[in-house]
C-alpha positions as CSV (number, residue, x, y, z in Angstrom):
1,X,-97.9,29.7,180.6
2,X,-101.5,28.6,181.9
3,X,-102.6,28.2,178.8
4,X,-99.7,25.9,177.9
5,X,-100.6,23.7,181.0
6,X,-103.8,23.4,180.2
7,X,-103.2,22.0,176.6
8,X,-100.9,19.4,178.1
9,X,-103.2,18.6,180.6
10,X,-106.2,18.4,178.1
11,X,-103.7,16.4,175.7
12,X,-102.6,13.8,178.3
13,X,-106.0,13.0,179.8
14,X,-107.5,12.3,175.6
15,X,-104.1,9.7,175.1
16,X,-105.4,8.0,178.7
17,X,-108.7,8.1,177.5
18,X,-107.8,6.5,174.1
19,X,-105.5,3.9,175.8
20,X,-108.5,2.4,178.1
21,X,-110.5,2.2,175.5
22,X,-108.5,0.7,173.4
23,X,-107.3,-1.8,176.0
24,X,-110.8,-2.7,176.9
25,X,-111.8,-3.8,173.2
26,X,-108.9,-6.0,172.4
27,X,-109.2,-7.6,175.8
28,X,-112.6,-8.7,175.1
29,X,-111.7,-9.8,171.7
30,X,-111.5,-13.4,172.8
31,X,-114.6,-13.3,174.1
32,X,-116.9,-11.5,171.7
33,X,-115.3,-12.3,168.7
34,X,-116.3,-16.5,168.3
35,X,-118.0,-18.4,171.0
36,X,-118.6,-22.2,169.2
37,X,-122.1,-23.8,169.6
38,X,-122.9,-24.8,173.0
39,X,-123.6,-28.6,174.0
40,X,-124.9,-28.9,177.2
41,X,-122.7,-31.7,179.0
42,X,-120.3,-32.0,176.1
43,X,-116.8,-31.1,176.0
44,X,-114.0,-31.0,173.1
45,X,-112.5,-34.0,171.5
46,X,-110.5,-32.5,168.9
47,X,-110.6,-32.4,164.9
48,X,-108.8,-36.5,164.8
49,X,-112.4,-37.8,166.4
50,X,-114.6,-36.5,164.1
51,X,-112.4,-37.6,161.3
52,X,-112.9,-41.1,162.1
53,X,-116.4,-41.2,161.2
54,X,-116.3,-38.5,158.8
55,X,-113.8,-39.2,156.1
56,X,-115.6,-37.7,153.3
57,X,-115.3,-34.6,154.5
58,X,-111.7,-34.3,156.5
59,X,-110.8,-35.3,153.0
60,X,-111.9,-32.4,150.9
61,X,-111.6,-30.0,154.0
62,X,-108.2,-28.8,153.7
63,X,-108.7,-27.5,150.7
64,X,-111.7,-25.1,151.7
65,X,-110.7,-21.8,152.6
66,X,-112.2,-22.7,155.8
67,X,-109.2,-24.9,156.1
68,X,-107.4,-21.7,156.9
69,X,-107.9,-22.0,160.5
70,X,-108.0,-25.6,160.9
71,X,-106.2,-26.6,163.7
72,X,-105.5,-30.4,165.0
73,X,-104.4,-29.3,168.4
74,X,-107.2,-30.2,171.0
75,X,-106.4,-26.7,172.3
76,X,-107.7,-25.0,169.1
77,X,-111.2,-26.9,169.2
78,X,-113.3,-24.4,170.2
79,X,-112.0,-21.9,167.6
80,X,-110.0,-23.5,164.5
81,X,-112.0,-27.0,164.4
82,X,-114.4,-28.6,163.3
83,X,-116.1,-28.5,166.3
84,X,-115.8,-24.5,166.4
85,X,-118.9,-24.8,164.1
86,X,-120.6,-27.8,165.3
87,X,-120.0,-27.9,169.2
88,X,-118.2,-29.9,171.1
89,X,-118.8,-33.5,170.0
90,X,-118.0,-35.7,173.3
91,X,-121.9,-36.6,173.9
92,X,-122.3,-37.3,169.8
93,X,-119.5,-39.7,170.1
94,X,-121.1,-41.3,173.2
95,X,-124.1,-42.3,171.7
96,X,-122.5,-43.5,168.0
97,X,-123.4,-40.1,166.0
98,X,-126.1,-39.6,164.0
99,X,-128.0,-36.5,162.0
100,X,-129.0,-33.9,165.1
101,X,-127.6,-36.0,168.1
102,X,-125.9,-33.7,170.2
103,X,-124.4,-31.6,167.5
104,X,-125.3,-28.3,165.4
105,X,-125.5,-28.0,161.8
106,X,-125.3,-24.8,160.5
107,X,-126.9,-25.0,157.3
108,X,-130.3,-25.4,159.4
109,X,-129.3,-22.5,161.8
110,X,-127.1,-19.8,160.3
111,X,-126.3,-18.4,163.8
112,X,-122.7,-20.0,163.7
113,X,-121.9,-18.8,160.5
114,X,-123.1,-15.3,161.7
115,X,-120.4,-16.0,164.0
116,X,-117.8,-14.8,161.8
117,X,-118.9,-13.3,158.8
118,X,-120.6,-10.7,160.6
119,X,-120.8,-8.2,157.8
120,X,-123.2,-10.9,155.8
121,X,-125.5,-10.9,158.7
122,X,-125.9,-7.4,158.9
123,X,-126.8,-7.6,155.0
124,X,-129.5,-10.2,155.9
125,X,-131.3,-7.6,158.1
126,X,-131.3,-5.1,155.0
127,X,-135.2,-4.1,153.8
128,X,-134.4,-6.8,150.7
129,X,-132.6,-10.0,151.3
130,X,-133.0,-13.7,151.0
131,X,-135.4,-15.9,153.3
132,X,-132.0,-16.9,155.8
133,X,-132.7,-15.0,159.2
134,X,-136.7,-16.9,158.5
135,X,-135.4,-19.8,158.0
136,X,-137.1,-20.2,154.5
137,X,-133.7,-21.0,153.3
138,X,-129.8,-21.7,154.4
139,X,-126.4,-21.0,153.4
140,X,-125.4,-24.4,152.2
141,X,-127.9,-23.8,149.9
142,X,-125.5,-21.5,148.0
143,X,-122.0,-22.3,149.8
144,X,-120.4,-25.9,150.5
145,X,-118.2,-24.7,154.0
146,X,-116.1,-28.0,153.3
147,X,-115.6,-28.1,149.6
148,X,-112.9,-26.2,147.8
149,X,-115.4,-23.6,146.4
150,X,-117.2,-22.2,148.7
151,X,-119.3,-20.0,146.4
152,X,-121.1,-23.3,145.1
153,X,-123.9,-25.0,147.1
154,X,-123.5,-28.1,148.7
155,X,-123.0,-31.1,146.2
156,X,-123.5,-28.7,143.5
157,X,-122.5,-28.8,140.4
158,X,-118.4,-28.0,139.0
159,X,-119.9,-24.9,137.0
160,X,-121.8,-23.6,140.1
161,X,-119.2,-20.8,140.6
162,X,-121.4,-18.1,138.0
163,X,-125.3,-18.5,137.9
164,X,-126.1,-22.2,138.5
165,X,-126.3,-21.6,142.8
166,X,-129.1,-19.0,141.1
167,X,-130.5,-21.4,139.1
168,X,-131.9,-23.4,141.1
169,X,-134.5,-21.5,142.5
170,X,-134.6,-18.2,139.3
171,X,-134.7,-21.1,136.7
172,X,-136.4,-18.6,133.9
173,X,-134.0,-15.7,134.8
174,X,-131.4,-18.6,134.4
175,X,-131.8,-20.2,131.3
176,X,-130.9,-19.9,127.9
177,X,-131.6,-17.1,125.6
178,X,-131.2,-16.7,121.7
179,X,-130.6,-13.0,122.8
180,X,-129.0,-13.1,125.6
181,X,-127.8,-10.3,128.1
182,X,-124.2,-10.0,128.4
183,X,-123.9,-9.4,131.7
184,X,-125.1,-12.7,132.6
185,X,-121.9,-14.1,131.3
186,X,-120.0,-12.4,134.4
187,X,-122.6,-13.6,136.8
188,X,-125.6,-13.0,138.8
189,X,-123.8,-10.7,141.4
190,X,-122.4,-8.0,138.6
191,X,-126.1,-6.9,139.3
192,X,-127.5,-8.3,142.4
193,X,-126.2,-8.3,145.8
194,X,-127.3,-12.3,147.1
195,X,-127.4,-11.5,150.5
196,X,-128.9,-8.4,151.3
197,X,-129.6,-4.4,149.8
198,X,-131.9,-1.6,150.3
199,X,-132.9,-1.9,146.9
200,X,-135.8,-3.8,145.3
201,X,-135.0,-7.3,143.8
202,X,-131.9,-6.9,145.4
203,X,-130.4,-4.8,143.0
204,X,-126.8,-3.3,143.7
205,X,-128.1,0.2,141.7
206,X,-132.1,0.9,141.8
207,X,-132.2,2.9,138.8
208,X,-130.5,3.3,135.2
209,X,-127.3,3.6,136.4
210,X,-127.2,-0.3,137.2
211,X,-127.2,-0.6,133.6
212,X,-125.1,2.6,132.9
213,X,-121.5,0.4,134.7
214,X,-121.7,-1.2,131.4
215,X,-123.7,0.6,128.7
216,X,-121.6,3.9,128.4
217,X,-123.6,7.1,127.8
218,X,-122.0,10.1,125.7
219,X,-123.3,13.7,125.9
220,X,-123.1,15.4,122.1
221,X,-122.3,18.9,121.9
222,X,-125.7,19.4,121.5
223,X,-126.2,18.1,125.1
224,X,-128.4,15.5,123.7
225,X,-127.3,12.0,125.5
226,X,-126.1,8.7,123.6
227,X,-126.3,5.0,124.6
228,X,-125.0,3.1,121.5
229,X,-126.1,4.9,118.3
230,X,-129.5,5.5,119.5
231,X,-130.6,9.2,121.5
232,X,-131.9,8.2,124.9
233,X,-132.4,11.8,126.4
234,X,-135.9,11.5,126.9
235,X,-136.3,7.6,127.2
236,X,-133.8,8.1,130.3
237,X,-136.5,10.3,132.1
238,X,-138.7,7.8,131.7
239,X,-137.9,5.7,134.2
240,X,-135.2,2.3,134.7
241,X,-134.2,0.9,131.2
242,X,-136.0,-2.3,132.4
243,X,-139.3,-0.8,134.3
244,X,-140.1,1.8,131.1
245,X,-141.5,-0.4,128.5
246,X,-137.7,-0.1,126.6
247,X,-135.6,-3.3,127.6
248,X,-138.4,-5.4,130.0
249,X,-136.8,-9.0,129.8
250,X,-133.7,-7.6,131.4
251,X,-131.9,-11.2,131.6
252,X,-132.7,-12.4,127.7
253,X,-134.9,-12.7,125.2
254,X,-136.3,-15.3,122.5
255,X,-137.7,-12.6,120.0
256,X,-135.8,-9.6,120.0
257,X,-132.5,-8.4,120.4
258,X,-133.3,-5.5,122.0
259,X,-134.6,-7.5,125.3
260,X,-138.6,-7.6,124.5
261,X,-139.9,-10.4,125.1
């Protein structure tokens, strides 16, 4: 009978446990989860303001996925507005606007967009990853947060969505090849994470099974192991397909199908 108290008692006192803290986390959630720039003096004038001036963009806006948690409603501001990424705008109204006057753009501090897409910040602190947190670079670079696509920079160009964000900074790895790699047909990302990996060049595999997702290997009965027609149980000891002398211009080549250059 003792031992049947003590169960219950040992039961109830893990469910009060569990309760608190589960109460405690979503009551915090408004606080922890978005907090919009902060404007010292300024105070929220709601989305229909900064549509007056900006035109070009409330245009195009609603159909960003962004757009998802537009909100008109002054009461939203700070959370589903424009200004829940650039701050409260009543001091940049009051002096008649203008680049940097009392208002935050994010593609010059990535802070706000950490914000939200918290995952991609923690990716950015990964051993390889691209210049952001240093400021050598910024998302707009790679993702227009009005536009319709998000996944192209910034006044890019309409075939942005594969390699051309790339592009413009990995212009050889980018350009055409008279043997080209395949791969680079589905884009970039099929073998590089953009924002972040533990891997060098920010590869999403660091050895030959990056290039084993597409290039199926077969074992003979001989245990000897097949890519294509060709016997790769040695050469796969060597080393990546790309770092052993076998396939070094990995993204194409003008001389040889085989990816020499």
């Amino acid at each position: 009978m003792k031992d049947w108290r003590w169960f219950v008692s040992a039961v109830a006192l893990a469910l009060v446990g569990l309760s608190v803290v589960l109460f405690s986390s979503c009551s915090t959630l408004d606080r922890t989860v978005v907090e919009p720039p902060q404007i010292e003096g300024a105070h929220f004038v709601g989305n229909k303001v900064c549509a007056e001036c900006h035109s070009n963009i409330t245009r195009i806006f609603p159909a960003s996925p962004h757009a998802r948690f537009y909100k008109d409603d002054l009461k939203w501001a700070a959370t589903a507005g424009c200004e829940s990424c650039h701050g409260a705008g009543s001091e940049h109204v009051r002096v008649g606007g203008g680049r940097g006057k009392f208002i935050v753009n994010p593609g010059k501090d990535p802070a706000t967009c950490f914000q939200c897409h918290l995952e991609v910040h923690a990716e950015f602190n990964l051993p390889q990853h691209h210049p952001v947190i240093e400021n050598r670079m910024n998302c707009v670079q790679c993702h227009d947060p009005h536009g319709r696509d998000i996944m192209k920079p910034h006044g890019g160009l309409a075939m942005a969505r594969l390699n051309e964000s790339c592009a413009q900074c990995h212009r050889e790895q980018a350009r055409p090849f008279v043997f080209e790699h395949e791969a680079l047909r589905e884009g970039c990302t099929v073998c590089h994470t953009p924002h972040g990996s533990i891997n060098e060049k920010l590869l999403v595999e660091r050895d030959a099974n990056l290039c084993l997702k597409c290039h199926a290997q077969v074992q003979s009965a001989s245990g000897r192991r097949f890519i294509g027609k060709q016997d790769h149980s040695v050469l796969l000891t060597l080393g990546t397909c790309w770092s052993a002398g076998c396939h070094p211009a990995i993204h194409g080549s003008n001389t040889n199908r085989k990816m020499h250059y």
